[in-house]
VOZA-607978 format. One line per field, with one value per residue: residue number from 1; x, y, z of N, C-alpha, C, O in turn; residue in one letter. Coordinates in nm, 2 decimals, decimal comma, always signed. Layout:
N
nr = c(NUM / ...)
nc1 = c(X / ...)
nc2 = c(Y / ...)
nc3 = c(Z / ...)
cac1 = c(X / ...)
cac2 = c(Y / ...)
cac3 = c(Z / ...)
cc1 = c(X / ...)
cc2 = c(Y / ...)
cc3 = c(Z / ...)
oc1 = c(X / ...)
oc2 = c(Y / ...)
oc3 = c(Z / ...)
rest = c(A / ...)
// end
This chain:
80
nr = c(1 / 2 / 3 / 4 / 5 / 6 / 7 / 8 / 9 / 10 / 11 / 12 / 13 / 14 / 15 / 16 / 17 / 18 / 19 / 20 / 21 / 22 / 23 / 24 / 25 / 26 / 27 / 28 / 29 / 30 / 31 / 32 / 33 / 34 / 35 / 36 / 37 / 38 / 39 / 40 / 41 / 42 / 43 / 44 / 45 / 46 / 47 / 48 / 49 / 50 / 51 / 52 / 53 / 54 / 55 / 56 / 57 / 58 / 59 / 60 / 61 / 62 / 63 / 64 / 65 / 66 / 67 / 68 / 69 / 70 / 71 / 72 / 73 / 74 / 75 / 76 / 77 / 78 / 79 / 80)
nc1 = c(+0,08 / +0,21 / +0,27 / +0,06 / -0,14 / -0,30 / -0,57 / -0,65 / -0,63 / -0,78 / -0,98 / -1,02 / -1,05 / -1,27 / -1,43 / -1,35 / -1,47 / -1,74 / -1,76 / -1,65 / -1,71 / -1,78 / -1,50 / -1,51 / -1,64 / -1,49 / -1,22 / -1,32 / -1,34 / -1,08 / -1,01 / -1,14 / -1,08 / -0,78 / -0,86 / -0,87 / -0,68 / -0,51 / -0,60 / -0,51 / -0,24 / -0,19 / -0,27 / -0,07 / +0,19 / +0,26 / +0,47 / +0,66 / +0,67 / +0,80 / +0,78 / +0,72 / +0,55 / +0,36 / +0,21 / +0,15 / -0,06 / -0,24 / -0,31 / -0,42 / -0,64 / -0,76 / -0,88 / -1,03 / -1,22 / -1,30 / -1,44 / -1,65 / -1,80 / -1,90 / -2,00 / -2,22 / -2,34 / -2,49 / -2,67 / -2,88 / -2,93 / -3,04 / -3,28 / -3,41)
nc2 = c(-0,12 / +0,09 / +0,42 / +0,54 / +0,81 / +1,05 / +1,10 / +0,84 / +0,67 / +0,72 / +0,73 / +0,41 / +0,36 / +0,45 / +0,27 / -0,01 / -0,03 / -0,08 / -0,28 / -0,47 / -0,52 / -0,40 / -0,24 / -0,37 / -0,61 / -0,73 / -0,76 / -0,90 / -1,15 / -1,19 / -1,23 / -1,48 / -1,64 / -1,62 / -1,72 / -2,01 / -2,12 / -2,06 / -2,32 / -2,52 / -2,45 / -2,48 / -2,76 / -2,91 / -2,77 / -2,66 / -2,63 / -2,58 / -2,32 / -2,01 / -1,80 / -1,54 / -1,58 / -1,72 / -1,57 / -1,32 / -1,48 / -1,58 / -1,31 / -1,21 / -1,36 / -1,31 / -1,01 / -1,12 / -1,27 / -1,03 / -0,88 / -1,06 / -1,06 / -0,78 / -0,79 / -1,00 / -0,86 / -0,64 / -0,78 / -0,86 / -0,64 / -0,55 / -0,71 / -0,64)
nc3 = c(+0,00 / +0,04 / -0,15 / -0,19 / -0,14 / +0,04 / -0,05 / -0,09 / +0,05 / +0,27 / +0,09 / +0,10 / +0,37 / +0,41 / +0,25 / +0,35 / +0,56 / +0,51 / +0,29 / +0,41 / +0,71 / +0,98 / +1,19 / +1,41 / +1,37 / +1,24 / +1,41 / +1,57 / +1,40 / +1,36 / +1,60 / +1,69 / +1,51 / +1,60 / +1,84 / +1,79 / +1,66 / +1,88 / +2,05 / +1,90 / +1,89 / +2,22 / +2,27 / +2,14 / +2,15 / +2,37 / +2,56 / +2,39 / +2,37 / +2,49 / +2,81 / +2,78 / +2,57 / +2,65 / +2,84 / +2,67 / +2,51 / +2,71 / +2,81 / +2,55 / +2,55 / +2,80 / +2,70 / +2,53 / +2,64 / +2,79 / +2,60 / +2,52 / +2,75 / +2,77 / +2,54 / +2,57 / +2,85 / +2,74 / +2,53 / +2,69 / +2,80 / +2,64 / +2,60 / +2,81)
cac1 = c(+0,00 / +0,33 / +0,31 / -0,06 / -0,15 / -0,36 / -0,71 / -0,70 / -0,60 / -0,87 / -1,11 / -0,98 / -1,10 / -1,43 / -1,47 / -1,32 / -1,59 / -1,87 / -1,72 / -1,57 / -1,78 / -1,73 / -1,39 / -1,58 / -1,69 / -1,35 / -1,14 / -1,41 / -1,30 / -0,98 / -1,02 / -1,23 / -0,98 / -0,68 / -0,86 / -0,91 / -0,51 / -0,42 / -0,60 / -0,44 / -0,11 / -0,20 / -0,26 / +0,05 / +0,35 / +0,28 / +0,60 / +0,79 / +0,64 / +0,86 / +0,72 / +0,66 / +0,48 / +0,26 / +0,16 / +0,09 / -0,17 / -0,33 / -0,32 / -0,50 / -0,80 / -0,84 / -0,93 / -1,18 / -1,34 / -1,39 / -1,53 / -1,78 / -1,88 / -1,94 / -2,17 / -2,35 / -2,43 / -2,55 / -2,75 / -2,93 / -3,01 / -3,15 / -3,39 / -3,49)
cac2 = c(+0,00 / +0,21 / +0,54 / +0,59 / +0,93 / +1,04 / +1,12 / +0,72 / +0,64 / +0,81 / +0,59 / +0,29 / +0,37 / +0,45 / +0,18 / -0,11 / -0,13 / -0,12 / -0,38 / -0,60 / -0,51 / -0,25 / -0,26 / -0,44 / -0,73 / -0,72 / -0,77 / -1,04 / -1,23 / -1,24 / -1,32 / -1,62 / -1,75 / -1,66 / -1,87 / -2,13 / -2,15 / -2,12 / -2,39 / -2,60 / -2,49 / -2,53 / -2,87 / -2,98 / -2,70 / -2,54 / -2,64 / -2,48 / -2,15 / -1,88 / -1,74 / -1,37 / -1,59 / -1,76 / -1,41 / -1,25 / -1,58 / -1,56 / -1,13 / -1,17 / -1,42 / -1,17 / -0,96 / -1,19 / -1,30 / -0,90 / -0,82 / -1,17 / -1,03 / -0,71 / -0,82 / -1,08 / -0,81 / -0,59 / -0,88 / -0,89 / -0,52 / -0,53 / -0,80 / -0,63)
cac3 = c(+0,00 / +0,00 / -0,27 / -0,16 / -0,14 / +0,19 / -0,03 / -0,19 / +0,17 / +0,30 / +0,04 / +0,16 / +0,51 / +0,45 / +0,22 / +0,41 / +0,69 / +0,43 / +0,21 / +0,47 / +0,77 / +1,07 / +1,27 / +1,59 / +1,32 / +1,16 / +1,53 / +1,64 / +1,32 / +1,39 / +1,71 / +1,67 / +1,41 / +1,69 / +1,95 / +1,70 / +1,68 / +2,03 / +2,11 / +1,86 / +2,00 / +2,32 / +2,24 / +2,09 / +2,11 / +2,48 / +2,63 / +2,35 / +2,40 / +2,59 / +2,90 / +2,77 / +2,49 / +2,71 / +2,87 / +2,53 / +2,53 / +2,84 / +2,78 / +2,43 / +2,62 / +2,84 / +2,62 / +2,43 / +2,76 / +2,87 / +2,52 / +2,51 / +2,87 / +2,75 / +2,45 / +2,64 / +2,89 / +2,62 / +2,53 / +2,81 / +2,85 / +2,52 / +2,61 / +2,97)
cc1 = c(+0,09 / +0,25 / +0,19 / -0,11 / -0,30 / -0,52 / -0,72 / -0,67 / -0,74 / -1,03 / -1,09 / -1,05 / -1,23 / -1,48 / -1,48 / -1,44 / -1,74 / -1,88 / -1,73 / -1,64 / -1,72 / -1,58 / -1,38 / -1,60 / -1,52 / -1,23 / -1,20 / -1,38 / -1,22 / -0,96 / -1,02 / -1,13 / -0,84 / -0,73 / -0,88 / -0,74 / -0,48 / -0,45 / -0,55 / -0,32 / -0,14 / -0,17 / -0,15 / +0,20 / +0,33 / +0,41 / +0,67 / +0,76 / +0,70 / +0,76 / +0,61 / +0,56 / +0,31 / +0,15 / +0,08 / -0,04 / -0,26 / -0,38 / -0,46 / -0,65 / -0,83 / -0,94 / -1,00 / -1,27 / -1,39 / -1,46 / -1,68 / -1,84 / -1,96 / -2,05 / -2,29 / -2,42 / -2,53 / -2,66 / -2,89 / -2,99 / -3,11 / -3,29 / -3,49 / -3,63)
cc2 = c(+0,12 / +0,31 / +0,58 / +0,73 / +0,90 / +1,05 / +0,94 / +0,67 / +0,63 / +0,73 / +0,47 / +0,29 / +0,38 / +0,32 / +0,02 / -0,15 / -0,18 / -0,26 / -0,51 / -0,62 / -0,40 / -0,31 / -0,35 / -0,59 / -0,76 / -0,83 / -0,93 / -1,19 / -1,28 / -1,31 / -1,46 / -1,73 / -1,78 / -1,80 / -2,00 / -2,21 / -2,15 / -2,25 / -2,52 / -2,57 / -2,51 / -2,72 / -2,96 / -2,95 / -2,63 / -2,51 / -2,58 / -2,35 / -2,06 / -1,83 / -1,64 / -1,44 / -1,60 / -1,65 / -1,34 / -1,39 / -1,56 / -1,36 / -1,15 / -1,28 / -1,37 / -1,14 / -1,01 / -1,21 / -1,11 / -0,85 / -0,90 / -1,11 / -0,92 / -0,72 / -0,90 / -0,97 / -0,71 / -0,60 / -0,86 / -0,77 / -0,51 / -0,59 / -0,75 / -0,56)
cc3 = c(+0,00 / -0,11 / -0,27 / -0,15 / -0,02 / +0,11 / -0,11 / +0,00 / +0,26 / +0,23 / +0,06 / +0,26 / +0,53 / +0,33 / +0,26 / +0,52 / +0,56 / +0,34 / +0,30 / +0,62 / +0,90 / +1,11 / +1,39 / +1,54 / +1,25 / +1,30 / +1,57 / +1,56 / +1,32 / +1,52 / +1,73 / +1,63 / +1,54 / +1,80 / +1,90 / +1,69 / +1,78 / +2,07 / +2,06 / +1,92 / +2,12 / +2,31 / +2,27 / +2,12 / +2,26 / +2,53 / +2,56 / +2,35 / +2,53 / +2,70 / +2,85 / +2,61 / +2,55 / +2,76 / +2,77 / +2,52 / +2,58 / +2,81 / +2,67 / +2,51 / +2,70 / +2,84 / +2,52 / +2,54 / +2,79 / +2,73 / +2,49 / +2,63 / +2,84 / +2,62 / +2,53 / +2,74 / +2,82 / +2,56 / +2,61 / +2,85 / +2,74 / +2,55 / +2,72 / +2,90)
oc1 = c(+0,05 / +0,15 / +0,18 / +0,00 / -0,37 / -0,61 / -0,81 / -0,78 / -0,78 / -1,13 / -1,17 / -1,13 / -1,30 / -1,60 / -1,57 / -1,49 / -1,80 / -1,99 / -1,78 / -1,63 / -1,62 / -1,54 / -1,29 / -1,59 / -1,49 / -1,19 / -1,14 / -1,39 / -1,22 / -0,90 / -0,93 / -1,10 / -0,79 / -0,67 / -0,90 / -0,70 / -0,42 / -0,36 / -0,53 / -0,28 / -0,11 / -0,07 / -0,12 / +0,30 / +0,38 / +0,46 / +0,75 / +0,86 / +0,64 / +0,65 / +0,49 / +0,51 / +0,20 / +0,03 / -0,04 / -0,15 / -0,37 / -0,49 / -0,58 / -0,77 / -0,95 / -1,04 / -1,03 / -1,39 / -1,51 / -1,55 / -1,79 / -1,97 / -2,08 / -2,16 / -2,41 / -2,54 / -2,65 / -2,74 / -2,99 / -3,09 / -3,23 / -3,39 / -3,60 / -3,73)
oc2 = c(+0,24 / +0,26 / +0,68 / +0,74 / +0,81 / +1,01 / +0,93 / +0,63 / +0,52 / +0,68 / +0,40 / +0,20 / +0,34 / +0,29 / -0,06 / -0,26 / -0,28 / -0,32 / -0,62 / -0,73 / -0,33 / -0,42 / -0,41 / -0,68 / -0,88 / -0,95 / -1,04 / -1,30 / -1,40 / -1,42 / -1,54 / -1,84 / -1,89 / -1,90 / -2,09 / -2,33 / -2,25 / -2,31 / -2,61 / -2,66 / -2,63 / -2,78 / -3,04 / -3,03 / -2,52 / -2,40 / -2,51 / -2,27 / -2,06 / -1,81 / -1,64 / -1,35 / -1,53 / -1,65 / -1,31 / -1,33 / -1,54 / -1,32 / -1,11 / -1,24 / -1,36 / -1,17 / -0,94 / -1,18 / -1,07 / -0,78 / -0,85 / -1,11 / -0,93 / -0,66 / -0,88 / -0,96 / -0,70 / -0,52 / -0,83 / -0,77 / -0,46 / -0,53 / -0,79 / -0,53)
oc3 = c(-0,03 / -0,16 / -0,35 / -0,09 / +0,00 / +0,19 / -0,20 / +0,02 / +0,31 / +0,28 / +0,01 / +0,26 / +0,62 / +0,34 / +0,23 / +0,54 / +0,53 / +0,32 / +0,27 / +0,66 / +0,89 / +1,06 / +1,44 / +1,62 / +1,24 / +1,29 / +1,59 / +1,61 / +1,30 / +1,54 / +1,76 / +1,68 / +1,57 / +1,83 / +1,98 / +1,70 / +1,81 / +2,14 / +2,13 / +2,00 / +2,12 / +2,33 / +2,35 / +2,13 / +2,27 / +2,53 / +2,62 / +2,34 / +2,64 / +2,66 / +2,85 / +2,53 / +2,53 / +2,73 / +2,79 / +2,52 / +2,53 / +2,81 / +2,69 / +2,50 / +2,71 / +2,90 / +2,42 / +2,53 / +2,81 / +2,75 / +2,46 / +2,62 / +2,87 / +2,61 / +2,56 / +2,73 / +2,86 / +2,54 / +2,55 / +2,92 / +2,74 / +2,53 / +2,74 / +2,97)
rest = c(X / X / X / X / X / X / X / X / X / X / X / X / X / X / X / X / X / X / X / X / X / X / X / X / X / X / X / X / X / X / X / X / X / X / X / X / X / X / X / X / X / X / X / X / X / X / X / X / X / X / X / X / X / X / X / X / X / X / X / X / X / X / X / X / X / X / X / X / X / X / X / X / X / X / X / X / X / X / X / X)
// end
């Protein structure tokens, strides 16, 4: 994407969520697919994983468990 100029830049940005879906549906994708891989490594390769990997692991599930909390409660007010 090098040699871009900021107004083709700029259409990129606003066309990406519409195309591909918002930034929030975008993250959640990825997610999904990461936890889909850790749990294969976990599985198989934990032991070879470095400490400060492990961390970055546990760190990014977290951060999927506090965003699933935060939709489910969401959920849930919607419905009251």
């Amino acid at each position: 994407m090098s040699g871009g100029t900021l107004c083709e830049c700029a259409d990129l940005e606003r066309r990406i969520p519409d195309e591909a879906g918002s930034y929030g549906r975008q993250i959640g994708r990825i997610s999904d697919a990461l936890c889909v891989l850790i749990e294969k490594i976990e599985m198989s390769r934990l032991a070879e994983l470095t400490q400060e990997e492990r961390d970055a692991i546990d760190d990014f599930r977290f951060l999927v468990r506090q965003i699933r909390n935060v939709k489910r409660e969401a959920a849930d007010e919607e419905r009251r």
